[in-house]
MIMI-50192 format. One record per residue (C-alpha): residue number from 1; z, x, y. Coordinates in pm, 1 decimal. Layout:
<rec i="NUM" up="Z" east="X" north="Y"/>
...
END
This chain:
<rec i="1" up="-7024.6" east="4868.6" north="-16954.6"/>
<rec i="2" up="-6677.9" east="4845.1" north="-17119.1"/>
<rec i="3" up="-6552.0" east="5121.8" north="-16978.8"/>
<rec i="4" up="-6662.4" east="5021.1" north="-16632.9"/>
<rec i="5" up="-6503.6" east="4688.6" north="-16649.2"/>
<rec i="6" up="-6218.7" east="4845.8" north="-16784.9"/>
<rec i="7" up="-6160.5" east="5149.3" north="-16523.6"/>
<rec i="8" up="-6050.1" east="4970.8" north="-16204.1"/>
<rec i="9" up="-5791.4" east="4816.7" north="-16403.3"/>
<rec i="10" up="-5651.5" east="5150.0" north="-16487.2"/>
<rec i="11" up="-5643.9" east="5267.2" north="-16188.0"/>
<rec i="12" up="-5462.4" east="4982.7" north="-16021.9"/>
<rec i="13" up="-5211.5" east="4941.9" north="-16294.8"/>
<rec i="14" up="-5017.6" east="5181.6" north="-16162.5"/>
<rec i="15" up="-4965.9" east="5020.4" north="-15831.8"/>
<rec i="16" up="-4899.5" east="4679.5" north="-15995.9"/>
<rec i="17" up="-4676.5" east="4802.7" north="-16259.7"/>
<rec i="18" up="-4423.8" east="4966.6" north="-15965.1"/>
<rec i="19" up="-4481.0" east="4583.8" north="-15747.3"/>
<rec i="20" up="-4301.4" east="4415.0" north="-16058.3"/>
<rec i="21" up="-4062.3" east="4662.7" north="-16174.9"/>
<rec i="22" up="-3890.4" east="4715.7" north="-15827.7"/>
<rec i="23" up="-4079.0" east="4420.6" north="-15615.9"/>
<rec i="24" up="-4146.4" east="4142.3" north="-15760.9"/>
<rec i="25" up="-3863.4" east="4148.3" north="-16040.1"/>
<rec i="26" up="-3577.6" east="4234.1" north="-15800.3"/>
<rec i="27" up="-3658.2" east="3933.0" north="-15540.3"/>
<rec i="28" up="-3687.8" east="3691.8" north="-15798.6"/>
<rec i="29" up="-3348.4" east="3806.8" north="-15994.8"/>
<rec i="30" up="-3161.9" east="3772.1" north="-15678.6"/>
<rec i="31" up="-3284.4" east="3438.5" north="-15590.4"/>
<rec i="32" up="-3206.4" east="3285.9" north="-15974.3"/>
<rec i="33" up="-2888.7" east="3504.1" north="-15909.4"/>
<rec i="34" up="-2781.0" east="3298.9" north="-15575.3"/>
<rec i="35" up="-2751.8" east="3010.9" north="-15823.7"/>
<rec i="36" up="-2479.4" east="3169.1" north="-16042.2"/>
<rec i="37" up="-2139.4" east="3390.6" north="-16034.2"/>
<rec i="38" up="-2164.7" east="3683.5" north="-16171.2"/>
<rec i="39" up="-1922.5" east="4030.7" north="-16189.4"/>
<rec i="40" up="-2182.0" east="4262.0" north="-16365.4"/>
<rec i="41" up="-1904.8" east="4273.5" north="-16688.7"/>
<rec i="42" up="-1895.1" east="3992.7" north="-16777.5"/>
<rec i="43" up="-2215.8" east="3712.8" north="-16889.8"/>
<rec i="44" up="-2349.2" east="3498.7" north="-16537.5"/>
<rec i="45" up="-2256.6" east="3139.4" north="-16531.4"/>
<rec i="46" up="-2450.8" east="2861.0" north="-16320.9"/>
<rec i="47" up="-2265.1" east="2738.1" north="-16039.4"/>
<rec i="48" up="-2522.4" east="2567.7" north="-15846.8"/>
<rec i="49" up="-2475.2" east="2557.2" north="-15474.0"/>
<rec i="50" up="-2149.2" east="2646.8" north="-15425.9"/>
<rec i="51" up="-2257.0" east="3035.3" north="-15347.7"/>
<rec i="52" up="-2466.9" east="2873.3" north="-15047.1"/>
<rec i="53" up="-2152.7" east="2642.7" north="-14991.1"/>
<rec i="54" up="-1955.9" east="2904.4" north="-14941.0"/>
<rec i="55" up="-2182.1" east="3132.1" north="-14705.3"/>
<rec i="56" up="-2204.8" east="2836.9" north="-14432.4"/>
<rec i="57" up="-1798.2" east="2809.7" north="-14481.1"/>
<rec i="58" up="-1787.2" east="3197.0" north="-14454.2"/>
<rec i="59" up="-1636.1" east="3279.6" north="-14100.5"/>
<rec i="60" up="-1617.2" east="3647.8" north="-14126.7"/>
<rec i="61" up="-2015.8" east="3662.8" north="-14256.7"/>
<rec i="62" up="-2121.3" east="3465.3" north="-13936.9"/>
<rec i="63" up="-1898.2" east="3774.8" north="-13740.6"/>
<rec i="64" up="-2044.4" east="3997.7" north="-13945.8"/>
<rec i="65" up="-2392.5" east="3853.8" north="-13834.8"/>
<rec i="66" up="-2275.6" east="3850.9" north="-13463.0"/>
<rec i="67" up="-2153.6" east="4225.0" north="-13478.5"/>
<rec i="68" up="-2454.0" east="4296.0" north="-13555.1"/>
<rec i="69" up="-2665.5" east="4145.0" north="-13299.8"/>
<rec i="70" up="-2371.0" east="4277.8" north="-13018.1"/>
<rec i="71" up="-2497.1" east="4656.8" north="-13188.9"/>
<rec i="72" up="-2890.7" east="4558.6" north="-13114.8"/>
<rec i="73" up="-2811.7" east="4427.5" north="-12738.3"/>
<rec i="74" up="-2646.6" east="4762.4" north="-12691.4"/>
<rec i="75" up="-2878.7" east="4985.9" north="-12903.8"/>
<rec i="76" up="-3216.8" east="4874.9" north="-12845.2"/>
<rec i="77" up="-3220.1" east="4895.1" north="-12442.4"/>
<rec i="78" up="-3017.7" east="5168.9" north="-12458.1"/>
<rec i="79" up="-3276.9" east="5327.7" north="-12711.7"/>
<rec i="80" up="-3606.4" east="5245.7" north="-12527.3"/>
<rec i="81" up="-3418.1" east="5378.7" north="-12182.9"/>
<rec i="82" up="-3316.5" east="5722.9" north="-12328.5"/>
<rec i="83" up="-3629.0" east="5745.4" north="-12488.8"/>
<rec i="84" up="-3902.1" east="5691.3" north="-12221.9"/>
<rec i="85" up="-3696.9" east="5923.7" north="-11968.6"/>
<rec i="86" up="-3683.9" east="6164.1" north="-12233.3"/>
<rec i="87" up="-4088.7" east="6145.7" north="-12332.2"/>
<rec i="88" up="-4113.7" east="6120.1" north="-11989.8"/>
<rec i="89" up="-3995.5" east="6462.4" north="-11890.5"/>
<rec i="90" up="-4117.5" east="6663.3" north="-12222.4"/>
<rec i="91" up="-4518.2" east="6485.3" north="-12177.4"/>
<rec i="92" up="-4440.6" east="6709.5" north="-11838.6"/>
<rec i="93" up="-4528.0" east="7129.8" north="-11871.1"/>
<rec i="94" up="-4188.3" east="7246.4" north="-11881.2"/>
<rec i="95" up="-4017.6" east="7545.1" north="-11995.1"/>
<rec i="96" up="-4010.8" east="7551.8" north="-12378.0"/>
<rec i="97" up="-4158.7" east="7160.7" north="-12420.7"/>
<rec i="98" up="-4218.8" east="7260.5" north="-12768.8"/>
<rec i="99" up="-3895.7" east="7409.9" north="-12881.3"/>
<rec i="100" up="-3735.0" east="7071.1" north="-12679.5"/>
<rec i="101" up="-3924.4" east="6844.0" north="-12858.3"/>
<rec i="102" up="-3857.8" east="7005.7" north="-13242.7"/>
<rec i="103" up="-3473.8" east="6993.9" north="-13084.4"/>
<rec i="104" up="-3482.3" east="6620.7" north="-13016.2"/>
<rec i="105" up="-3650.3" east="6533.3" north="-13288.4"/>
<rec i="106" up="-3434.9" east="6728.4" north="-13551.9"/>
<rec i="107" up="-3151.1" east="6485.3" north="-13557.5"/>
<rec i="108" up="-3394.2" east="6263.1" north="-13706.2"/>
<rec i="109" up="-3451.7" east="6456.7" north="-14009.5"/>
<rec i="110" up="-3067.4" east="6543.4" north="-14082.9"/>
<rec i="111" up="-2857.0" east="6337.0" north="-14328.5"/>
<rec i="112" up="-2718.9" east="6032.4" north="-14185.5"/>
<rec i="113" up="-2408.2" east="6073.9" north="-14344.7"/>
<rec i="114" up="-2377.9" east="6467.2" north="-14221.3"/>
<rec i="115" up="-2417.3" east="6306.3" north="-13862.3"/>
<rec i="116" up="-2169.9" east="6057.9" north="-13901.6"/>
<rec i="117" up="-1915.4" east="6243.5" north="-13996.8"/>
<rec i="118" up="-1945.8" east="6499.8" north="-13712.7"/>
<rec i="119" up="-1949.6" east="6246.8" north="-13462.1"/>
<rec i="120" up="-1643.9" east="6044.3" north="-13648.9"/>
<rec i="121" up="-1449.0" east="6395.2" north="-13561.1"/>
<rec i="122" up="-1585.3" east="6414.6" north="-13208.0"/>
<rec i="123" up="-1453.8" east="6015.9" north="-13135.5"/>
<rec i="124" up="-1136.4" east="6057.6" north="-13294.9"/>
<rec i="125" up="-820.1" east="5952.9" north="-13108.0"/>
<rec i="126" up="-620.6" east="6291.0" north="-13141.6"/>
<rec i="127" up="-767.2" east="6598.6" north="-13245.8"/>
<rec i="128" up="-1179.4" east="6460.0" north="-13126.5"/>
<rec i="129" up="-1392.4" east="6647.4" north="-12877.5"/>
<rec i="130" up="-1437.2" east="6377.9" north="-12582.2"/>
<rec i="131" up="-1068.2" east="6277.4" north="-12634.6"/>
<rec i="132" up="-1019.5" east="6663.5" north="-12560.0"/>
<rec i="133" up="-1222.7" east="6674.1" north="-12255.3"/>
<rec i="134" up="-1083.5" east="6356.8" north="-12105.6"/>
<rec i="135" up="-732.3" east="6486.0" north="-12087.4"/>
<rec i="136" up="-826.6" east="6828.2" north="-11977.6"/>
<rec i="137" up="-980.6" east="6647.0" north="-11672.5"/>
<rec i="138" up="-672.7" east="6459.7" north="-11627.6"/>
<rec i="139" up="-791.4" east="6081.4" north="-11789.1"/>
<rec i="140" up="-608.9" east="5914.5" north="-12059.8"/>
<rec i="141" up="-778.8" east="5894.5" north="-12407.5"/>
<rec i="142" up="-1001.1" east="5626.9" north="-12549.8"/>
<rec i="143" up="-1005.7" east="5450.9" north="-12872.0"/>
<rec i="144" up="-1405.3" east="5537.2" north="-12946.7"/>
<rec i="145" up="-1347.1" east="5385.7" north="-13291.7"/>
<rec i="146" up="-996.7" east="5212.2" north="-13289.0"/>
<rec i="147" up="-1033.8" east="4957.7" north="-12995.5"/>
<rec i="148" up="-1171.3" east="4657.0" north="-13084.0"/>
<rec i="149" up="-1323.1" east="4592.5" north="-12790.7"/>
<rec i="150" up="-1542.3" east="4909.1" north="-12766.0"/>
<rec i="151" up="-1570.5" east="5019.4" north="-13131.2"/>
<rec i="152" up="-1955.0" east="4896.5" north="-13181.4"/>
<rec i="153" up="-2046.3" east="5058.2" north="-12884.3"/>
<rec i="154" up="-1933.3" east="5375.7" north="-12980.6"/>
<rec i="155" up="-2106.8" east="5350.0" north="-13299.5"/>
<rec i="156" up="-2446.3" east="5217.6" north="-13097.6"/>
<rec i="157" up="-2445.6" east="5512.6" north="-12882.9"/>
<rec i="158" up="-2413.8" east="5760.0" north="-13178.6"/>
<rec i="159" up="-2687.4" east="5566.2" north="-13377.0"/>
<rec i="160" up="-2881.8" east="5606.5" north="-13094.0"/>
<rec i="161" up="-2851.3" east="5981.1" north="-13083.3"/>
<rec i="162" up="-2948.4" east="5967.9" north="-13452.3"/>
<rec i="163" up="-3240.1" east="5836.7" north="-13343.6"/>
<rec i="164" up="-3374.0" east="5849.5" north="-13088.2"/>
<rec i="165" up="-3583.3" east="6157.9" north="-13084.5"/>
<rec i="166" up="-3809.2" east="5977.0" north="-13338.6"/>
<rec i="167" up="-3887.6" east="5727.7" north="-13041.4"/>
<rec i="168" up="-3969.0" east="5950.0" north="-12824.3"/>
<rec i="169" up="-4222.8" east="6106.4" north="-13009.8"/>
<rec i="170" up="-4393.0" east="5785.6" north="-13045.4"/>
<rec i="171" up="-4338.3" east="5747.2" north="-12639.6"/>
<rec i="172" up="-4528.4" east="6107.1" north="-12675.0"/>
<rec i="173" up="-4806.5" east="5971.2" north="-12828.7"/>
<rec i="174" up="-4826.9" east="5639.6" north="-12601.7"/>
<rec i="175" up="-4814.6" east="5877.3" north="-12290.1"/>
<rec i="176" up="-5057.0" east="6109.1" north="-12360.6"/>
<rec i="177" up="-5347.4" east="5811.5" north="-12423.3"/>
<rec i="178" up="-5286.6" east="5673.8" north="-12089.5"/>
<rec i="179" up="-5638.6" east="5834.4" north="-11913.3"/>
<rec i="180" up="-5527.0" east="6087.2" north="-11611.2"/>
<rec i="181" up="-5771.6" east="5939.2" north="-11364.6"/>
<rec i="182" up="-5583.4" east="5632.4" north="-11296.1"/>
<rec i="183" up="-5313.7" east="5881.0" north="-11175.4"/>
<rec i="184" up="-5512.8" east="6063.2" north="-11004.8"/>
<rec i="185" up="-5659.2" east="5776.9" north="-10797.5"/>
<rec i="186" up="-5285.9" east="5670.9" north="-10743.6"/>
<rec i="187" up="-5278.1" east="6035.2" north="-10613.0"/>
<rec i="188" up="-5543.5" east="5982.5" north="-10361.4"/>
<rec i="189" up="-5333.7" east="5634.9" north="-10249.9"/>
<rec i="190" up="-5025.8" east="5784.0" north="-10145.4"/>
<rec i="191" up="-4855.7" east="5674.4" north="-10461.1"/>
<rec i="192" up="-4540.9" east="5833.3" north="-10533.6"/>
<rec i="193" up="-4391.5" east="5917.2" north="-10875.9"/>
<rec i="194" up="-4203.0" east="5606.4" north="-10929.0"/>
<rec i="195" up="-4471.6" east="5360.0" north="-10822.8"/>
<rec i="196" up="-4730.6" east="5547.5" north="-11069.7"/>
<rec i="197" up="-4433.3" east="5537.3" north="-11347.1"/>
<rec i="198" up="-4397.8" east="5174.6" north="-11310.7"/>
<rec i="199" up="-4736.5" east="5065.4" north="-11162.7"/>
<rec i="200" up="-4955.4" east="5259.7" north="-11468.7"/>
<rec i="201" up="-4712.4" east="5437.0" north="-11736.1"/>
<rec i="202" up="-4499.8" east="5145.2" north="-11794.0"/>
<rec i="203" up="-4821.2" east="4811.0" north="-11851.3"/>
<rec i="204" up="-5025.5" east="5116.0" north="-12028.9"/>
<rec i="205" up="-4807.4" east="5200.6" north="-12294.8"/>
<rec i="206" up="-4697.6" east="4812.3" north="-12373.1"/>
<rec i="207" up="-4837.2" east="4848.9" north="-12727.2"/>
<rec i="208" up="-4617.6" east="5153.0" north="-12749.7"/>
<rec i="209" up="-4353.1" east="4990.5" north="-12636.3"/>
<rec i="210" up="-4363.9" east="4629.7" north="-12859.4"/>
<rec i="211" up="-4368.5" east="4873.7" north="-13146.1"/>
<rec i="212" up="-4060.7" east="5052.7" north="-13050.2"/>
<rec i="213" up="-3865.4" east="4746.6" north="-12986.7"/>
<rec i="214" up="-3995.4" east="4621.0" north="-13373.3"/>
<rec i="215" up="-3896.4" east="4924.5" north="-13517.0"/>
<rec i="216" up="-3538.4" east="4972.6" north="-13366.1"/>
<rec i="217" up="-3459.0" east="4588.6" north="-13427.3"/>
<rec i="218" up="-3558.1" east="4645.0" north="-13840.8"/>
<rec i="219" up="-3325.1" east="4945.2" north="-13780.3"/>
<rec i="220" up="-3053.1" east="4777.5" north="-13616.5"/>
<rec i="221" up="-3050.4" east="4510.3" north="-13870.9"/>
<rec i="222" up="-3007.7" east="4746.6" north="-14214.1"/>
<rec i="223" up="-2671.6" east="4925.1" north="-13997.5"/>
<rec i="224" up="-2478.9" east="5045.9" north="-14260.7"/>
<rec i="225" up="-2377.5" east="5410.0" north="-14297.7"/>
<rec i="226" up="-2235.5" east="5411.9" north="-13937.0"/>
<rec i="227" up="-1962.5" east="5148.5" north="-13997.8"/>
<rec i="228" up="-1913.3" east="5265.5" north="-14326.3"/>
<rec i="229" up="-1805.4" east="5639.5" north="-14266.3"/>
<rec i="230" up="-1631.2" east="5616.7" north="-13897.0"/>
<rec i="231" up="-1476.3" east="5275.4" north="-13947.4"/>
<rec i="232" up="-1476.8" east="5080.4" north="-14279.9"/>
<rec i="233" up="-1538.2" east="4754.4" north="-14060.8"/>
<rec i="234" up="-1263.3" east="4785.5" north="-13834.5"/>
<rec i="235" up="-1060.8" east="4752.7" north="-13625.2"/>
<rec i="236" up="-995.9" east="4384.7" north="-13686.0"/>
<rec i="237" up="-1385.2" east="4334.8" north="-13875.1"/>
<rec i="238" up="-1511.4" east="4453.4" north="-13474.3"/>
<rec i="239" up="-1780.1" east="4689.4" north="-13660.3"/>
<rec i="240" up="-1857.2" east="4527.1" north="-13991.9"/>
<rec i="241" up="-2233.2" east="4499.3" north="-13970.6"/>
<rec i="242" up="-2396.6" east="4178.5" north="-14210.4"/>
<rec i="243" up="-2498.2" east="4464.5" north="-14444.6"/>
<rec i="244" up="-2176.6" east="4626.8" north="-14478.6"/>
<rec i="245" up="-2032.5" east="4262.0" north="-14536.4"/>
<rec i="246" up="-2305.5" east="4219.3" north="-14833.6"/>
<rec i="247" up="-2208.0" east="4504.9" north="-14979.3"/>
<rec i="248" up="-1872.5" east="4480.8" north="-14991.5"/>
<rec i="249" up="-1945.0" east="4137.3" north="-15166.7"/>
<rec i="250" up="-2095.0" east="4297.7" north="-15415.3"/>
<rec i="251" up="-1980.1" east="4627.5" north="-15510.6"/>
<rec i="252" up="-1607.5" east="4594.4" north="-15356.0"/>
<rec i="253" up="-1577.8" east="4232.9" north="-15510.1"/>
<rec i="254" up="-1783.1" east="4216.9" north="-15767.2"/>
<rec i="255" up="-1938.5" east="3889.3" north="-15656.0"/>
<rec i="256" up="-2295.6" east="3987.0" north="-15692.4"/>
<rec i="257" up="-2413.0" east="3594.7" north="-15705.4"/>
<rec i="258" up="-2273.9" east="3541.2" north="-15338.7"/>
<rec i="259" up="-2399.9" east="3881.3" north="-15245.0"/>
<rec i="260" up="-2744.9" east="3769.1" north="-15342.6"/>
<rec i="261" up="-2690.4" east="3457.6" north="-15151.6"/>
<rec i="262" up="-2584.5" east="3627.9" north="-14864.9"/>
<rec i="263" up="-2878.3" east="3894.3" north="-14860.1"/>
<rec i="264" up="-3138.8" east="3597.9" north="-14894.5"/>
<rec i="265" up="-3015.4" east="3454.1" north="-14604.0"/>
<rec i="266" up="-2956.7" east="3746.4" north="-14370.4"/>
<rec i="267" up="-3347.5" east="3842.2" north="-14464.2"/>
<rec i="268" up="-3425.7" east="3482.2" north="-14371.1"/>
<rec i="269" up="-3275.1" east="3574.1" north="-14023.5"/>
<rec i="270" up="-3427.4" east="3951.7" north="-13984.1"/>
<rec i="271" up="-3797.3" east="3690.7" north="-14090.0"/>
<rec i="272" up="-3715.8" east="3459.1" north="-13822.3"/>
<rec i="273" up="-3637.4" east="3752.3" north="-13541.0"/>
<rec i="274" up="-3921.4" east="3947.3" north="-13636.0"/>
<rec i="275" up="-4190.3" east="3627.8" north="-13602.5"/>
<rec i="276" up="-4012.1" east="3563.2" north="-13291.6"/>
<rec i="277" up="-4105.4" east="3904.7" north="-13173.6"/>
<rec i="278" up="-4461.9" east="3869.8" north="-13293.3"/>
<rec i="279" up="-4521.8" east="3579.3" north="-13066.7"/>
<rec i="280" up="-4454.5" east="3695.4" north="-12783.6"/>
<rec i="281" up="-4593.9" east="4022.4" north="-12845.4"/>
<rec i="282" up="-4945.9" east="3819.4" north="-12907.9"/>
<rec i="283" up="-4851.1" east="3654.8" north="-12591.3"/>
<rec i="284" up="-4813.1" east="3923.5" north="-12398.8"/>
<rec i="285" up="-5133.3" east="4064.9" north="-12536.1"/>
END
């Protein structure tokens, strides 16, 4: 009887041990940790509020924070669009769908670092590829990463790239669940491609959809290794995403207690976006 009490204890200890080590211990260190200064040398010391002070007196955090949101209005539509059309034509029996669809999707599984760097060379001002090809044609060159003004969207266009063939295997998925005799009583209506596309694709793969739009905002939010590698943050902070801002705090600075502070309030926001997206996904529902 012992041993039977005893037994699902064992076997769930496991699971509970790794919650506290790296779950449960973590989030509450950083939270006691927004309420001091701390270097990682030398011994914390309790400060209070003035780590929260600071953050809401923090100009370049709040840019940081709006960089970031300028990256998801660009990547996330731009995402979802590339996707569908893509899932679109390769849910169609073309020549070598398979061998497409491995090709698309194989970004996905390369190092985001490796694919940073080789598009960093392709946008660079000089020696890069599409710099190349513009003034063969006879155009002038572009800053891709050194204008301010069109630095994240360079980087939004390459991070979609990165990832966009794992979205359209999930458009795969919601495509080939939509039942082929609603289009073929569109068929028998005189309904052209477009009006089936938009008429029964589109309102049957919603659920599809919603989850794409959930999964490229968490995305969007942790952007990090893009502006890290091609720009630093620059030109003039235009690409310094909220978690390349944190980080700096912390492992540039040293000032892991306003780090902490920041990072509890940027997950705050990514709460608040993501329940905001829940509603109205029930809504729509």
């Amino acid at each position: 009887m012992k041993t039977r009490k005893i037994t699902p204890y064992l076997l769930v200890a496991p699971y509970i041990l790794h919650f506290v080590v790296f779950v449960a211990f973590p989030v509450i260190f950083s939270i006691v940790l927004t309420f001091h200064k701390w270097n990682i040398i030398s011994p914390m010391k309790f400060s209070g509020l003035d780590n929260y002070v600071r953050l809401f007196n923090d100009t370049l955090f709040l840019k940081s924070i709006m960089n970031t949101f300028v990256f998801l209005l660009i990547h996330i539509p731009l995402q979802i669009f590339v996707a569908l059309i893509l899932a679109e034509i390769l849910n169609q029996k073309i020549f070598m769908r398979g061998f497409f669809r491995a090709a698309f999707f194989m970004p996905v599984v390369v190092s985001g670092v490796v694919v940073t760097m080789l598009w960093q060379q392709m946008f660079a001002f000089d020696t890069g590829l599409l710099n190349r090809v513009l003034t063969t044609i006879g155009l002038d060159k572009v800053g891709w990463l050194v204008d301010p003004d069109i630095a994240m969207s360079s980087i939004a266009v390459m991070a979609t790239w990165k990832n966009v063939g794992l979205y359209v295997i999930l458009f795969l998925v919601g495509l080939q669940t939509v039942p082929p005799h609603y289009y073929e009583a569109a068929d028998l209506e005189g309904a052209n491609r477009f009006q089936k596309f938009f008429y029964i694709t589109l309102p049957m793969i919603k659920p599809t959809m919603f989850m794409v739009i959930i999964l490229s905002t968490i995305g969007g939010f942790s952007l990090f290794i893009e502006p890290y590698i091609m720009t630093g943050g620059g030109p003039l902070n235009s690409t310094i995403s909220a978690v390349l801002y944190i980080y700096k705090q912390g492992f540039f600075y040293y000032h892991m207690g306003y780090a902490s502070t920041l990072g509890l309030f940027f997950a705050l926001i990514i709460l608040l976006v993501i329940v905001i997206q829940k509603k109205f996904i029930e809504r729509e529902k």
